[in-house]
N, C-alpha and C positions, 0 to 999 in steps of 0.2 A: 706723576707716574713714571716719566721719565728717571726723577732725581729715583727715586725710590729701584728702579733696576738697577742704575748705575751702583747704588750704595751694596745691593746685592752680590751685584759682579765685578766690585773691588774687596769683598772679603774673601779672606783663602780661604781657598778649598779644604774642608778636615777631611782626611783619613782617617780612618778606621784602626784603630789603637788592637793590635794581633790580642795583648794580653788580655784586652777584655772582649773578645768572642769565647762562645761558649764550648769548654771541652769535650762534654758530653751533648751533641744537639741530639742524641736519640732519645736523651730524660728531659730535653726542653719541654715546660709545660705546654709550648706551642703546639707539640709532635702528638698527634692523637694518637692514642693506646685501646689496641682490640684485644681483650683477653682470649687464646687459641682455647676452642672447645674441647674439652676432653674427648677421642675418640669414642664411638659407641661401644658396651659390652658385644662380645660374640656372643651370637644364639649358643644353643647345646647343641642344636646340629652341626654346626659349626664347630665345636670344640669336641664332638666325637669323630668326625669326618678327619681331625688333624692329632687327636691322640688316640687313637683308634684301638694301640694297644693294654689301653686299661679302662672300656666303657664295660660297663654289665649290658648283659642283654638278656636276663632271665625277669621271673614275674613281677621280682620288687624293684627293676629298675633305677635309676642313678643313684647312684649311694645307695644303694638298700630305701631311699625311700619313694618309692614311686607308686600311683593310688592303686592298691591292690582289688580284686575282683570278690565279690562277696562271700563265695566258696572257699579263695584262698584266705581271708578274714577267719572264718569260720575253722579252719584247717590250724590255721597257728595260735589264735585263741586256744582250742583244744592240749595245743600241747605244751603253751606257757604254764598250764595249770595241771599239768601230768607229768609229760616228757623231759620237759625241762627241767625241775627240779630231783627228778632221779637220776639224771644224767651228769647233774653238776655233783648228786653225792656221791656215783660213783666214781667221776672222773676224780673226785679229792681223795676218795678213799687211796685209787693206786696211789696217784700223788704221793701221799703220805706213805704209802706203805712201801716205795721204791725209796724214800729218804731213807724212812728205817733201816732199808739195808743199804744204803750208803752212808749212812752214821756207822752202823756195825762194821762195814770191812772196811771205813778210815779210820777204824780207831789206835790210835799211837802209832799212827803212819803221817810221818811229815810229808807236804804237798811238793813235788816241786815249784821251785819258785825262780822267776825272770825276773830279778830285783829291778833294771834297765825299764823294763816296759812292764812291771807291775805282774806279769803273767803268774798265776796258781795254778798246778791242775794236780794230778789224781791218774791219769792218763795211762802210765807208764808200772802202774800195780802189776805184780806177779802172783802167781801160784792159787791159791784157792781163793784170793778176792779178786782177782780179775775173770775169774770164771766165773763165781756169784756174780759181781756188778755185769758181765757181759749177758750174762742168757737170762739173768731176769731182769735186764734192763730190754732184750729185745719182747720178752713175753710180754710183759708189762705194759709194752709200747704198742704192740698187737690187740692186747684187750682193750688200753684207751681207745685206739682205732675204731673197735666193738663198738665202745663205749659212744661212738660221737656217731654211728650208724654207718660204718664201713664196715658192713659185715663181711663182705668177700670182697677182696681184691683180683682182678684182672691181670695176670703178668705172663709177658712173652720174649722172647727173645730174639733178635735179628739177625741173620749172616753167621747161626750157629749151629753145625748140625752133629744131631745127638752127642750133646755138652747143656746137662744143665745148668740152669739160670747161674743158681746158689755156688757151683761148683766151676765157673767158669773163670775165676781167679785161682782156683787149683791148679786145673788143668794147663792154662796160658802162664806168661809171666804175668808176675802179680803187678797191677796198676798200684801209682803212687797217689792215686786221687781219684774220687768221683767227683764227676760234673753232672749237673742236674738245671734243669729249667725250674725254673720260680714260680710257684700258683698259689698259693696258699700255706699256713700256720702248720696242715697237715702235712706240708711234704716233709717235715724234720719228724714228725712221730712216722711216719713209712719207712724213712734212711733206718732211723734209731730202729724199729722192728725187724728192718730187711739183713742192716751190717751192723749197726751199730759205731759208727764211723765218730770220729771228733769235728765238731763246726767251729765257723768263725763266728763269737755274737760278739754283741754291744757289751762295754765294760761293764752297763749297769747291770745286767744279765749277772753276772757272777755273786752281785751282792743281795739278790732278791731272800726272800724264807722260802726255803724245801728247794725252789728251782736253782737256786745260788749253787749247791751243794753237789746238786744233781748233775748239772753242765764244766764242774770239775774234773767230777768221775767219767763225764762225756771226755774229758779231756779239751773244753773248747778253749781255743784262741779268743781272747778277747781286744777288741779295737774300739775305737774313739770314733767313732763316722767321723764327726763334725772335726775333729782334731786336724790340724794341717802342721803338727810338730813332726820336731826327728824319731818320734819314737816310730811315725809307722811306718820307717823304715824297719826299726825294729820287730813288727810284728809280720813284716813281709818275710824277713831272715827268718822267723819261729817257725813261719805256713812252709816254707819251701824246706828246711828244715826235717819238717814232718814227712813231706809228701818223699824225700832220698830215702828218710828212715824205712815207712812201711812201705818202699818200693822194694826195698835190699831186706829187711826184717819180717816175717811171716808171723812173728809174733809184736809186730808195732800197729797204736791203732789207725786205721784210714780216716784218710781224709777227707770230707766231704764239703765242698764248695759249690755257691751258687753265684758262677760268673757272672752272669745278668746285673746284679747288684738288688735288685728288688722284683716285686711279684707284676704278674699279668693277668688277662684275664685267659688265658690259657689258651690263646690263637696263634698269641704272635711269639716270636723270641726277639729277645736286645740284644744290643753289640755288648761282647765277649771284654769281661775284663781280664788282665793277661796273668793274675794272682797265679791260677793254678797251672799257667804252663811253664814257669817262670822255672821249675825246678827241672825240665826238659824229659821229665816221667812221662808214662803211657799216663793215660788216663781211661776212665772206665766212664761211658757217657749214660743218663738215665733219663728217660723224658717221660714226667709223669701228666694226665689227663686226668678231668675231672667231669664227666657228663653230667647230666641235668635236666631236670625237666620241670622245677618250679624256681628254688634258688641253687644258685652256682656258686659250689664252697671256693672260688678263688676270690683272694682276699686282693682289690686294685684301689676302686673309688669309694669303698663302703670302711666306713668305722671298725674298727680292731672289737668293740665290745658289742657292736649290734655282728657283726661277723659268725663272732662266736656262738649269739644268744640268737642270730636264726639258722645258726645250723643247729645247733642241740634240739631245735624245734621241727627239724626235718627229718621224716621217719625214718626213710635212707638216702645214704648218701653213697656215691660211687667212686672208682676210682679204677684207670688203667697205669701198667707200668710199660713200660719197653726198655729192655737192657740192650745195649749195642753191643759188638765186640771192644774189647780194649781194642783203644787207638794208639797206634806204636808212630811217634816220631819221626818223619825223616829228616834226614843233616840239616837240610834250608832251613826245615820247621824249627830244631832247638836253635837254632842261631837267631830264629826269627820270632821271638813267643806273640806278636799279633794275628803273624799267619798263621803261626798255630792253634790259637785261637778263636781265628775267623774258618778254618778248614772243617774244625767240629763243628763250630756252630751252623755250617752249612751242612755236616754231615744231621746235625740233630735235627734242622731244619726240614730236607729231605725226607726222612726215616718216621717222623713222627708228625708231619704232613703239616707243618707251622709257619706263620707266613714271617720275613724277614723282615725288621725294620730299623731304623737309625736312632727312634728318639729312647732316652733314660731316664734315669732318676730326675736329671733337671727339670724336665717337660713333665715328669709326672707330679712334680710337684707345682710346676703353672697350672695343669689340669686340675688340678685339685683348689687352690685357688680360687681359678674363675669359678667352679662347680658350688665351691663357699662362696663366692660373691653373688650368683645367680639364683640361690638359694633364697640367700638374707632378701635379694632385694623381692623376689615372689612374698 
């Protein structure tokens, strides 16, 4: 026993050789591995409580699909098999019948064209086609109106005394732009019926059948959302552009913009994007409302084709306007187009009783999301 220590504790001692410890001991298979649980989905109370400004709170509930009450079954059954199909022919008939006369006054008239940023329009017509395309482009937009059960509109004016509504860019200096809040598909048939103003859409928008044609003659600007190129610098140069022209021009068309960037459910307003103050023009504020008392035609968390297909099923539908005074700039304000920006948006706020909030476009599309994932997994 003895010899046998001794033999121990005259061999040397080994050291531990650096290069062969292990680089990685977090991937040692020694090192036990806990897979981290995916957090839990948020309830819906939870995801309305936190985007608050795009939940429905009318009969058919989230998305349009929520269990309806057997009267209101009974109610819209009735009108898929009535209402609905005399509404879609007349809404195509105007359709169709406003191209017509927008094929006839472009005929052998070349469009303008913004080779740089793709832009077409139609816009800029004289003499007896820009008075056809203007006044029956607003009639036309007025009977669609009819047509989808906005038989009367509601409209008033703010901070104006005896000056009316219609005539209240006569009377003032003329704004270089309307601003409006975002609710619904309908607010651009109301513009179109009211003024008849030029929008901003999506490039695809210009290439559709009949509407392609139609949003020419609108004079719209068109953009790329998803694009992050040089060009929408270019389309910023067009919009502001516009808004000098028919500020200085009484025969150029308005502009109509919806800073917001996307729709609500008509409670709240969004932070202000600074497109339309960027040209340091008055602006002319409009805040439209959308009452209710089975479905609510603003268009947030519900499908673009069920939108459409349960309002047509809706016997009436309503609507308020409120036109503000034009908003005249002061010095701070053009130098500063976010405060100018955020002064309307608080004036529209105020005026049209809407609650203020911070979240946009991003959050409405998580909202939308988790609403699709809480769906799938029910």
């Amino acid at each position: 026993m003895a010899s046998e220590l001794q033999d121990l504790s005259s061999k040397p001692q080994s050291h531990p050789d650096p290069h062969d410890q292990d680089d990685h001991p977090l991937l040692s298979p020694t090192t036990p591995t806990t897979p981290t649980p995916p957090p839990p989905l948020p309830t819906i109370e939870e995801l309305e409580k936190k985007y608050a400004a795009y939940v429905r709170h009318d009969v058919y509930g989230t998305m349009g699909c929520g269990e309806l009450p057997w009267t209101e079954k009974l109610l819209l059954g009735f009108a898929v098999v009535t209402l609905l199909p005399l509404r879609v022919v007349l809404a195509t008939t105007v359709v169709v019948l406003y191209y017509l006369i927008c094929r006839v006054c472009t005929l052998f008239v070349v469009p303008n064209r913004e080779e740089e940023d793709g832009q077409e329009d139609y816009a800029h017509l004289g003499g007896w086609r820009r008075s056809v395309l203007y006044w029956s482009g607003r009639v036309l937009s007025r009977v669609m109106l009819f047509v989808f059960g906005f038989y009367w509109i509601q409209e008033s004016c703010r901070g104006l005394d005896q000056v009316d509504c219609n005539e209240q860019s006569e009377e003032l200096e003329r704004p270089g732009v309307l601003v409006s809040n975002h609710v619904s598909h309908m607010d651009i048939l109301y513009h179109m019926s009211s003024s008849f103003p030029s929008f901003v859409a999506k490039r695809s928008v210009g290439k559709l059948p009949l509407v392609g044609l139609i949003s020419k003659c609108l004079g719209c600007v068109y953009v790329q959302r998803e694009s992050k190129s040089s060009s929408t610098k270019g389309v910023s140069a067009v919009v502001n552009e516009r808004i000098q022209e028919a500020h200085k021009d009484k025969s150029a068309p308005m502009m109509m913009l919806f800073p917001e960037g996307t729709t609500t459910n008509g409670d709240y307003i969004l932070p202000f994007k600074t497109g339309a103050f960027l040209a340091k023009a008055p602006v002319l504020p409009v805040i439209l409302k959308y009452p209710y008392e089975r479905f609510s035609p603003a268009w947030e968390s519900i499908s673009g084709a069920r939108h459409v297909i349960l309002l047509l099923c809706q016997f009436v539908n309503y609507m308020t306007v409120t036109r503000l005074p034009v908003y005249y700039p002061s010095q701070e304000e053009k130098d500063n187009p976010k405060l100018y920006a955020e002064n309307v948006r608080r004036l529209m706020a105020r005026e049209g009783k809407l609650i203020i909030t911070d979240i946009g476009l991003a959050e409405k599309r998580v909202y939308h999301a988790a609403l699709n994932g809480l769906l799938c997994q029910g």
